[in-house]
ChimeraX commands (.cxc) that place a marker at each C-alpha (Angstrom):
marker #1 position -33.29,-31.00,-0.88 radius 0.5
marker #1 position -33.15,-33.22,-4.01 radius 0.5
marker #1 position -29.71,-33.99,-5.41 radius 0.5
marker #1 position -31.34,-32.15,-8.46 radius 0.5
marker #1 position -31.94,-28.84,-6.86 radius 0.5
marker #1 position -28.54,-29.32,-4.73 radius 0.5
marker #1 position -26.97,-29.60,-8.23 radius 0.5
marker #1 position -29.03,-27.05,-9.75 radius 0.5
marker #1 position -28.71,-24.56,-6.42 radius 0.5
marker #1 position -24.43,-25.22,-6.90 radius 0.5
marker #1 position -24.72,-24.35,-10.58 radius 0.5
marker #1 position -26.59,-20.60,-9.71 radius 0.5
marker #1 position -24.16,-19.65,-7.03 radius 0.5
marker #1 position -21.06,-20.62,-9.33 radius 0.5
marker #1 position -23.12,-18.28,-12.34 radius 0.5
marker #1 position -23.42,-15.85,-9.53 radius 0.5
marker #1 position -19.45,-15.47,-8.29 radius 0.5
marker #1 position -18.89,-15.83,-12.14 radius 0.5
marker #1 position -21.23,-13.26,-13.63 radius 0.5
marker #1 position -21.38,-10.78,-11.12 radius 0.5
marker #1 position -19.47,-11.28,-8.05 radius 0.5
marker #1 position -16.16,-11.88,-10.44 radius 0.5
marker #1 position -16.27,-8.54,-12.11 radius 0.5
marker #1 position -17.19,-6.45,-9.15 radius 0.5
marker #1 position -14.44,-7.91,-7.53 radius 0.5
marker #1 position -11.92,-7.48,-10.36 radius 0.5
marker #1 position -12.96,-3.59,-10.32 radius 0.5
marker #1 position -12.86,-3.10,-7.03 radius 0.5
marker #1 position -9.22,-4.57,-7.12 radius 0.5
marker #1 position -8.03,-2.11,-10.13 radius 0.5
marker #1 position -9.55,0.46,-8.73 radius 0.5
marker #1 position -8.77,0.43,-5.03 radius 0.5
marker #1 position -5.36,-0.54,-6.09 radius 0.5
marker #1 position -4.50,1.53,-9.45 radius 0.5
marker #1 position -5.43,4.94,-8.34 radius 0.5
marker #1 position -3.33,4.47,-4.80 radius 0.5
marker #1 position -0.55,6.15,-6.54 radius 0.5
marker #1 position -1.47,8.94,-8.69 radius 0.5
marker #1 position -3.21,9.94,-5.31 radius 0.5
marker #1 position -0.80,9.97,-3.20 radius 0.5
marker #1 position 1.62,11.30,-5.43 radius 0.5
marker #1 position -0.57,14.42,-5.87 radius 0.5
marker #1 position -1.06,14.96,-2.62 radius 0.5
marker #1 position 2.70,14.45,-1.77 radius 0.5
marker #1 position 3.74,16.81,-4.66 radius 0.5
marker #1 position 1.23,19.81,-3.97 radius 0.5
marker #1 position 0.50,19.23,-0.53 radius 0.5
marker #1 position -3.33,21.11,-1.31 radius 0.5
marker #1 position -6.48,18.39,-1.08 radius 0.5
marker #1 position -8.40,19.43,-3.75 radius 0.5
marker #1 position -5.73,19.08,-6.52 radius 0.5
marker #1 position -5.35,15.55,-4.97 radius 0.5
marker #1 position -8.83,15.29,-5.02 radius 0.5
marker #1 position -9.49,16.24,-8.85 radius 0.5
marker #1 position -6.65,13.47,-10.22 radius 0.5
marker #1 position -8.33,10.84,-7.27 radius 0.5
marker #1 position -11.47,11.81,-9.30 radius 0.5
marker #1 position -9.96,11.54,-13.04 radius 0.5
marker #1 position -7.95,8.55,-12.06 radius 0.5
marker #1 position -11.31,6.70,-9.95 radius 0.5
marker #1 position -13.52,7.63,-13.18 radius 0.5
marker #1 position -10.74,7.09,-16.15 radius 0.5
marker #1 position -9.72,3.83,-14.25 radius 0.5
marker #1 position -13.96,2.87,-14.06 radius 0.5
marker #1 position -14.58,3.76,-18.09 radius 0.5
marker #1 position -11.16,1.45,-19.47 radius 0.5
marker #1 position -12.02,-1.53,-16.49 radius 0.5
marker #1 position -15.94,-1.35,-18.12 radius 0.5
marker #1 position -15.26,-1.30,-21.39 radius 0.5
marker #1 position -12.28,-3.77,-21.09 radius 0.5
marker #1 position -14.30,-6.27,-19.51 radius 0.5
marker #1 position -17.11,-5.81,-21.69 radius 0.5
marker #1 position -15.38,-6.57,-25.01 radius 0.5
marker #1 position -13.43,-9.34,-23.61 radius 0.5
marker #1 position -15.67,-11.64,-24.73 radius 0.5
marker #1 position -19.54,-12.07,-25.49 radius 0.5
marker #1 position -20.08,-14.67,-22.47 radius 0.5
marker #1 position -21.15,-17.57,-24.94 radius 0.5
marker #1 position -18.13,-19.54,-24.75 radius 0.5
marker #1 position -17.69,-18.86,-21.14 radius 0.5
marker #1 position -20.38,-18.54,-19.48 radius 0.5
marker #1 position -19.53,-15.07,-17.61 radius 0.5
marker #1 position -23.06,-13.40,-18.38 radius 0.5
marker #1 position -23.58,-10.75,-20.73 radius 0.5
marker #1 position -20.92,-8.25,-21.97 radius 0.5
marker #1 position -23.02,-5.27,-21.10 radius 0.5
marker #1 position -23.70,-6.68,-17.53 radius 0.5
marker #1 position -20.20,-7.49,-16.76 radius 0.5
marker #1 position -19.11,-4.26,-18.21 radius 0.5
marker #1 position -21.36,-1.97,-16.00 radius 0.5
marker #1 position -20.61,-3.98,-12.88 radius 0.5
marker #1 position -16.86,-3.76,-13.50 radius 0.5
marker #1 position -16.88,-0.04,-14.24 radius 0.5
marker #1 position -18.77,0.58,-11.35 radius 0.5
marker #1 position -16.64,-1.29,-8.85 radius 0.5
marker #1 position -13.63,0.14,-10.37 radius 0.5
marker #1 position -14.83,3.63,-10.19 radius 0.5
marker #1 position -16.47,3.32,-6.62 radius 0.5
marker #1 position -13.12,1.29,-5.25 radius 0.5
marker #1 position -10.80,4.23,-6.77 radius 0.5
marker #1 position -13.28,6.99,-4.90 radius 0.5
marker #1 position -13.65,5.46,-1.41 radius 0.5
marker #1 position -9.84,6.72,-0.58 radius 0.5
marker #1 position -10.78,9.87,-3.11 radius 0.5
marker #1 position -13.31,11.26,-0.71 radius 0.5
marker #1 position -11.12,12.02,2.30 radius 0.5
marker #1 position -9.39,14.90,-0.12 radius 0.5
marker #1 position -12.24,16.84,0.04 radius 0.5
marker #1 position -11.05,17.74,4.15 radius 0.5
marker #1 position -9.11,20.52,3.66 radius 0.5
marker #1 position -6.10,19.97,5.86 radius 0.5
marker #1 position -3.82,17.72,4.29 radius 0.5
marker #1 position -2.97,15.47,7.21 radius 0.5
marker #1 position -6.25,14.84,8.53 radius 0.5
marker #1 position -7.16,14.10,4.76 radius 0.5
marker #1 position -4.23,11.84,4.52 radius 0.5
marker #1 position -5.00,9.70,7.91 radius 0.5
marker #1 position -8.56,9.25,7.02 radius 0.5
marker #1 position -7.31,7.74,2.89 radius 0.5
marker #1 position -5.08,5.24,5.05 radius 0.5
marker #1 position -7.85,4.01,7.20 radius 0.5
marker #1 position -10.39,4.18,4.33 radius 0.5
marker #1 position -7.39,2.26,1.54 radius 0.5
marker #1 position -6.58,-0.56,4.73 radius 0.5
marker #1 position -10.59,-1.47,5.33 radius 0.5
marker #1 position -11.08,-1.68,1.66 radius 0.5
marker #1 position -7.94,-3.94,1.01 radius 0.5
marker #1 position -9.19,-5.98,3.97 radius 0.5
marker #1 position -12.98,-6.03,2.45 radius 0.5
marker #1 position -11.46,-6.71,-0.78 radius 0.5
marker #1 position -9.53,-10.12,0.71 radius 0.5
marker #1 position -13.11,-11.07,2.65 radius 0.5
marker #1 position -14.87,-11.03,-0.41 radius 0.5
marker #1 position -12.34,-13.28,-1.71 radius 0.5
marker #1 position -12.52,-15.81,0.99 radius 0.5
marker #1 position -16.09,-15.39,1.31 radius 0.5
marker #1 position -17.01,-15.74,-2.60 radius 0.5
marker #1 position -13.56,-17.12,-4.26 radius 0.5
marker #1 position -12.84,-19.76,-1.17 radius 0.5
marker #1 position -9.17,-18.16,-1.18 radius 0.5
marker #1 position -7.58,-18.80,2.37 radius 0.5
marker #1 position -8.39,-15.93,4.80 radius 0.5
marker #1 position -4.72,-15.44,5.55 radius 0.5
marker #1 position -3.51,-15.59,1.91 radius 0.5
marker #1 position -5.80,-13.59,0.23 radius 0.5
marker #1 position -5.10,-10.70,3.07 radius 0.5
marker #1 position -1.18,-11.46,2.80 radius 0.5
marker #1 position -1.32,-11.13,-1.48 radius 0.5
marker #1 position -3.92,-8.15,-1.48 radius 0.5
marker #1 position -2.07,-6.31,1.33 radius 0.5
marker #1 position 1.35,-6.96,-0.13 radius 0.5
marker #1 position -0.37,-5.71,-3.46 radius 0.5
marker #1 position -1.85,-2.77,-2.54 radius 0.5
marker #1 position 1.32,-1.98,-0.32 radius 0.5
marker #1 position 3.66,-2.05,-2.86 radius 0.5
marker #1 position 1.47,0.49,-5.14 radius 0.5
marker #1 position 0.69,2.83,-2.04 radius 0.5
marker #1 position 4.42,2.67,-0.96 radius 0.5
marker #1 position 5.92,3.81,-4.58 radius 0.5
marker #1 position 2.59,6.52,-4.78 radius 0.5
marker #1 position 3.92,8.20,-1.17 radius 0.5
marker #1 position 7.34,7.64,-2.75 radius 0.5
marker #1 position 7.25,9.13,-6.36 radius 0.5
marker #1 position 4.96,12.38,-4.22 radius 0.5
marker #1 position 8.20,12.78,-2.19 radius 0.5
marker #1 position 10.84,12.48,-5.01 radius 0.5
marker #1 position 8.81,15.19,-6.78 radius 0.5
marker #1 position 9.11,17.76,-4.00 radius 0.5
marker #1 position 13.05,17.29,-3.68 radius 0.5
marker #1 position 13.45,18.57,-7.16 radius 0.5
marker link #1:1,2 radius 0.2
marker link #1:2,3 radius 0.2
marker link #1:3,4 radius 0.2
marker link #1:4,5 radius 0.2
marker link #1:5,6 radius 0.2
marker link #1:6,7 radius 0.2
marker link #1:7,8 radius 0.2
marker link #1:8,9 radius 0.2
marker link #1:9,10 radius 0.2
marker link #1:10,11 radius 0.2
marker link #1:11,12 radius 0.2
marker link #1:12,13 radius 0.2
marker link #1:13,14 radius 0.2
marker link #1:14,15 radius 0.2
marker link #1:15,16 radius 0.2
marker link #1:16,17 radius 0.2
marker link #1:17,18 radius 0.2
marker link #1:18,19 radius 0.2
marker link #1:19,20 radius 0.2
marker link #1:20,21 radius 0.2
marker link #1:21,22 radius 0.2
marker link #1:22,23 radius 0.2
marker link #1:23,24 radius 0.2
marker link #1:24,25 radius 0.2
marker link #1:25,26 radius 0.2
marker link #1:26,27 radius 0.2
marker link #1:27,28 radius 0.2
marker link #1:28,29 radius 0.2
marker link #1:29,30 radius 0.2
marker link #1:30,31 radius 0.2
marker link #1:31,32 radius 0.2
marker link #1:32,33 radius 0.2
marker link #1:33,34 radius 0.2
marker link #1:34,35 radius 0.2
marker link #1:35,36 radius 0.2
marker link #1:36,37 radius 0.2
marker link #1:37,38 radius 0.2
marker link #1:38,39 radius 0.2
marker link #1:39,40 radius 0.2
marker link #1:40,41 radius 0.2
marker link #1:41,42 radius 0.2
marker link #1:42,43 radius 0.2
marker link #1:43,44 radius 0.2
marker link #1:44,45 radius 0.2
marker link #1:45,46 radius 0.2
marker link #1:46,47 radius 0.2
marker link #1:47,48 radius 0.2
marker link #1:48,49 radius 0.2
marker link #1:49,50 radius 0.2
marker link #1:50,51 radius 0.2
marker link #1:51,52 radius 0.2
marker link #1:52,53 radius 0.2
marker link #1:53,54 radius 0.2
marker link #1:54,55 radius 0.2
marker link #1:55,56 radius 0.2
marker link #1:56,57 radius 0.2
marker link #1:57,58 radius 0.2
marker link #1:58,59 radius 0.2
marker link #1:59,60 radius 0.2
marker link #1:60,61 radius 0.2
marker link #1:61,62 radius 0.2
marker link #1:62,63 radius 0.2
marker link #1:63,64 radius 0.2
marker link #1:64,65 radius 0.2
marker link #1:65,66 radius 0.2
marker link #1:66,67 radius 0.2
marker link #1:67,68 radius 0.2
marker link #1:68,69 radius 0.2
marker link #1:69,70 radius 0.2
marker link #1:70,71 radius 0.2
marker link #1:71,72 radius 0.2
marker link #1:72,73 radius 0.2
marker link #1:73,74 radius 0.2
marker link #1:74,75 radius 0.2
marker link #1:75,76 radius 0.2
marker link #1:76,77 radius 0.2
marker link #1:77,78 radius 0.2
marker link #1:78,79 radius 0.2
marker link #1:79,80 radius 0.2
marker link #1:80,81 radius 0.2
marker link #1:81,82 radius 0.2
marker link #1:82,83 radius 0.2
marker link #1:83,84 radius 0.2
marker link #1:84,85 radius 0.2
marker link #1:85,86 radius 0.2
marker link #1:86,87 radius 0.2
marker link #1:87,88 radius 0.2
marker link #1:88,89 radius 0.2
marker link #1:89,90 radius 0.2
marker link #1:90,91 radius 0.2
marker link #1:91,92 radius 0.2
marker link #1:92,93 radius 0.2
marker link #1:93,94 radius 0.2
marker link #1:94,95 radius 0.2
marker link #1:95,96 radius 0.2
marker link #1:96,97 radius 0.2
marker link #1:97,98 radius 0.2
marker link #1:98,99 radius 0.2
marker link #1:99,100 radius 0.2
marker link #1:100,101 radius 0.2
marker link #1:101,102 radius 0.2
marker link #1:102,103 radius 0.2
marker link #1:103,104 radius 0.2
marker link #1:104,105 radius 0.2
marker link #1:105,106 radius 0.2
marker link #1:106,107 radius 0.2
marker link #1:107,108 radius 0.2
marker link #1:108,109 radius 0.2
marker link #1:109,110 radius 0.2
marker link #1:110,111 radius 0.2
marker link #1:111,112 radius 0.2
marker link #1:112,113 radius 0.2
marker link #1:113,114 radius 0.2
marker link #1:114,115 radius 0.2
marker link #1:115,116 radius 0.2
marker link #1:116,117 radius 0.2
marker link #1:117,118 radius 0.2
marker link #1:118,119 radius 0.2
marker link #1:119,120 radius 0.2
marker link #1:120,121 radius 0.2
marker link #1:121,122 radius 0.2
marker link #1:122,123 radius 0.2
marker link #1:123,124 radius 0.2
marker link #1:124,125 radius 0.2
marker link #1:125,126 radius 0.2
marker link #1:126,127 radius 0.2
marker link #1:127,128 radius 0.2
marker link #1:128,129 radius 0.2
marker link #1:129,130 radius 0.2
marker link #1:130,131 radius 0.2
marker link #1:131,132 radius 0.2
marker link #1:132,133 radius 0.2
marker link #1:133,134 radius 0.2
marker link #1:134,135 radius 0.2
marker link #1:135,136 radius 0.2
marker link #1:136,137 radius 0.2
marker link #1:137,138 radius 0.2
marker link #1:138,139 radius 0.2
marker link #1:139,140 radius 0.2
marker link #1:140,141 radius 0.2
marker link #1:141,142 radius 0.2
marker link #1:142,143 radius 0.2
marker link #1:143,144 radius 0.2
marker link #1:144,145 radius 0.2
marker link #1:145,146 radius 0.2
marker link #1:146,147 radius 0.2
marker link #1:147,148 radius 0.2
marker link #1:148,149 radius 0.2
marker link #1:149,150 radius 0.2
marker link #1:150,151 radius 0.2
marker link #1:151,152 radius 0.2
marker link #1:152,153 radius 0.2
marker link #1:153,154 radius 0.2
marker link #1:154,155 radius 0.2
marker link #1:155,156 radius 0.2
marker link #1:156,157 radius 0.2
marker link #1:157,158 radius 0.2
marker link #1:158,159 radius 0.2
marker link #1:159,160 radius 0.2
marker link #1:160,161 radius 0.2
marker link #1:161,162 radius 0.2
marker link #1:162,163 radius 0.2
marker link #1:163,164 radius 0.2
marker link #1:164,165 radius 0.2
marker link #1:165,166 radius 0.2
marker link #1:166,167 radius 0.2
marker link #1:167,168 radius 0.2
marker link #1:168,169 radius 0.2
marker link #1:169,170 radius 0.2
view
């Protein structure tokens, strides 16, 4: 390979991580993350799946339309290079909406505690998928990117189990 195509070949996969692996990331992140809470909180406060289904839903889909239009009007990508607004916007939406539904899902089992073990395998692969796609595409350190996401996503999950509990002591 010519030093021009290495060059050339470098400059694609840095547009790539950039333009599309960037924003799928950051939505996967929000929304893996951002509807931990309301989830768990509804589930810990009326103990029935399907209500904890429907605001895993609203939360998974509300959290998808803000992260896609957010990133989308951030900027028009001239200045910076991070693809079209449009492009960015759909991938981000998506990611967010699919990474808020993937621990969603479980609540359609109708006993609670099955439901419940199944959204804390599902939420621990996709925080761990979440840190190998930042090692793999982001070149964060294996063990610090799983360290900061787990931490991350612990703290949220923690305080969405907690504010379900301190809802049902009322």
């Amino acid at each position: 390979m010519t030093t021009k195509n290495h060059t050339h070949s470098k400059k694609a996969d840095a547009q790539y991580v950039l333009q599309k692996v960037q924003p799928a990331l950051l939505g996967l992140m929000d929304g893996s993350v951002s509807t931990l809470a309301p989830l768990f909180a509804a589930a810990g406060l009326t103990h029935q799946t399907h209500k904890a289904f429907f605001v895993g839903l609203a939360a998974s889909l509300g959290a998808g339309i803000s992260m896609g239009l957010a990133e989308a009007l951030s900027d028009d990508g001239k200045v910076t290079g991070r693809g079209t607004p449009l492009s960015r916007g759909i991938i981000t939406g998506f990611a967010t909406a699919l990474g808020g539904m993937l621990h969603t899902l479980p609540f359609l089992i109708a006993d609670l505690n099955t439901a419940l073990h199944f959204a804390y395998i599902v939420v621990i692969v996709e925080l761990i998928v979440i840190a190998m796609i930042r090692y793999r595409f982001m070149k964060t350190p294996l063990w610090s990117t799983v360290i900061q996401v787990i931490i991350g996503g612990g703290i949220v999950f923690v305080l969405g189990i907690w504010l379900g509990t301190l809802g049902v002591s009322d």
